[in-house]
TORKOL-4160 file (C-alpha; in steps of 0.2 Angstrom, whole numbers, padded with zeros to 4 digits, m for minus):
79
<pt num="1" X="m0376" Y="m0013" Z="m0209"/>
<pt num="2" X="m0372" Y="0002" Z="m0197"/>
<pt num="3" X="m0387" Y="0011" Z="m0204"/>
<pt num="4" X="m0396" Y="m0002" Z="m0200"/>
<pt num="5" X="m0388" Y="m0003" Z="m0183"/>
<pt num="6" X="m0391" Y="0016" Z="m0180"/>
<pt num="7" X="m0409" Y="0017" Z="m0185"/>
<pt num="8" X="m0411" Y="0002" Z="m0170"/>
<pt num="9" X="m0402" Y="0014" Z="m0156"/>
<pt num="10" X="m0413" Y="0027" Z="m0162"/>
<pt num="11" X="m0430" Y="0016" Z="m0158"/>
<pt num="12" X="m0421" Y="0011" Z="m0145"/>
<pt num="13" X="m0416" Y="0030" Z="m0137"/>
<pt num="14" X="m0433" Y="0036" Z="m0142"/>
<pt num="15" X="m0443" Y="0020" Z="m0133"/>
<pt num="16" X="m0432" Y="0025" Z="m0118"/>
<pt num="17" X="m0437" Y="0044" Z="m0119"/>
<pt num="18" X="m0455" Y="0037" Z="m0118"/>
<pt num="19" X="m0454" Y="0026" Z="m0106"/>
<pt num="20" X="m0445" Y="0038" Z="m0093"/>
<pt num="21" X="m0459" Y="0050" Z="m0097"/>
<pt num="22" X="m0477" Y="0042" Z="m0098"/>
<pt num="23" X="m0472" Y="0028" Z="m0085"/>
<pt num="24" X="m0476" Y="0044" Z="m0070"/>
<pt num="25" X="m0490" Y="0052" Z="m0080"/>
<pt num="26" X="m0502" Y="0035" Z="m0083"/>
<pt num="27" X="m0497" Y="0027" Z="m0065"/>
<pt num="28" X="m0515" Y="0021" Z="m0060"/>
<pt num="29" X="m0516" Y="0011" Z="m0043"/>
<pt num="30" X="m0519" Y="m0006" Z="m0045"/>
<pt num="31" X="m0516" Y="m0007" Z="m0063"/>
<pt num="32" X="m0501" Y="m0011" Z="m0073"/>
<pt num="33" X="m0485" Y="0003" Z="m0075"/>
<pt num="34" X="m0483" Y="0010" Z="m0092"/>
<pt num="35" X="m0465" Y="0002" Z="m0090"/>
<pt num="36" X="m0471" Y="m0015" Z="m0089"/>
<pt num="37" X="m0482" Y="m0010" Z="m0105"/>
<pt num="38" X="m0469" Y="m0002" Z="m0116"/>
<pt num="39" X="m0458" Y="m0016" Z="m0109"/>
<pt num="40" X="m0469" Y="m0026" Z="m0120"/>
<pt num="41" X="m0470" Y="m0017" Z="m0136"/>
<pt num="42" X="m0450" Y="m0016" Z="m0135"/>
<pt num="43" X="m0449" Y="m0034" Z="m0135"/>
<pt num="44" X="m0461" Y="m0035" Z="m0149"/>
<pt num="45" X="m0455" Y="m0023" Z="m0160"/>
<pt num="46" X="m0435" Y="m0025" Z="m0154"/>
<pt num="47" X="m0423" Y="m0037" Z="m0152"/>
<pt num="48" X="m0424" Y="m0044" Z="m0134"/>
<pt num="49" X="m0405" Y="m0038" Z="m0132"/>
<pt num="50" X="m0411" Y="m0020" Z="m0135"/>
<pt num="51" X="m0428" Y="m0025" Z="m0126"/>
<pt num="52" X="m0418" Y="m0029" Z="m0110"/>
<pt num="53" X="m0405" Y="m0013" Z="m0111"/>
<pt num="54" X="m0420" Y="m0003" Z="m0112"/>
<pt num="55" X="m0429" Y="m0010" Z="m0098"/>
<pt num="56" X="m0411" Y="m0009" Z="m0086"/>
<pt num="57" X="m0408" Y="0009" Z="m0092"/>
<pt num="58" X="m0426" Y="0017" Z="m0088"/>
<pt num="59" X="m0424" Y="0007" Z="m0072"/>
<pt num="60" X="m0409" Y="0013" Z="m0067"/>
<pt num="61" X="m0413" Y="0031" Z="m0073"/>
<pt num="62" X="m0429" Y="0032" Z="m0063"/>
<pt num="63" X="m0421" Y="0025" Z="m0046"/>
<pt num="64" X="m0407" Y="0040" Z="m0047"/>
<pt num="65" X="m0420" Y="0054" Z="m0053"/>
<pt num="66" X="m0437" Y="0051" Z="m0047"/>
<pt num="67" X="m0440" Y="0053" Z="m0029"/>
<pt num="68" X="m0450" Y="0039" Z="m0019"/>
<pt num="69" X="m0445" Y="0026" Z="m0032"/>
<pt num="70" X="m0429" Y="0021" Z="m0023"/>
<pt num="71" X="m0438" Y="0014" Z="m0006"/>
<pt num="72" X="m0445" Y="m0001" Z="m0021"/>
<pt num="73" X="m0430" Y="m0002" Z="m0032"/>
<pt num="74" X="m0430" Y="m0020" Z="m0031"/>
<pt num="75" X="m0446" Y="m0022" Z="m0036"/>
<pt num="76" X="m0443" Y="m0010" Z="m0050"/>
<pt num="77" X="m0428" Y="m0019" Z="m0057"/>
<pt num="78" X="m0438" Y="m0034" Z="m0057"/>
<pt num="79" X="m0453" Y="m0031" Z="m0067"/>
């Protein structure tokens, strides 16, 4: 049972590392985040409790690190 439970925070810390880096590096105007994307795959490959931390986590981690991404924080929590 707790392996089991380990080897899920482990996806889930490496899915957040991966969001929190490509989301800046593939940001295309007028095309869809790589949050929104890896978003997808969590809740695919994840529970959707874990899909849902995750999403809340890299949100809240981008508005207190990135610069320019606080002035659309709502929209960020949002999507």
């Amino acid at each position: 049972m707790t392996s089991n439970r380990v080897h899920r925070l482990s996806d889930l810390a490496i899915m957040i590392a991966l969001d929190y880096l490509l989301t800046p590096i593939f940001r295309i105007e007028g095309m869809v985040f790589m949050s929104s994307v890896m978003n997808v795959i969590a809740g695919t490959f994840m529970i959707p409790l874990y899909a849902v931390a995750m999403a809340f986590i890299v949100v809240i981690m981008q508005i207190l690190t990135q610069p320019g991404v606080a002035s659309v924080a709502p929209l960020a929590i949002i999507g």
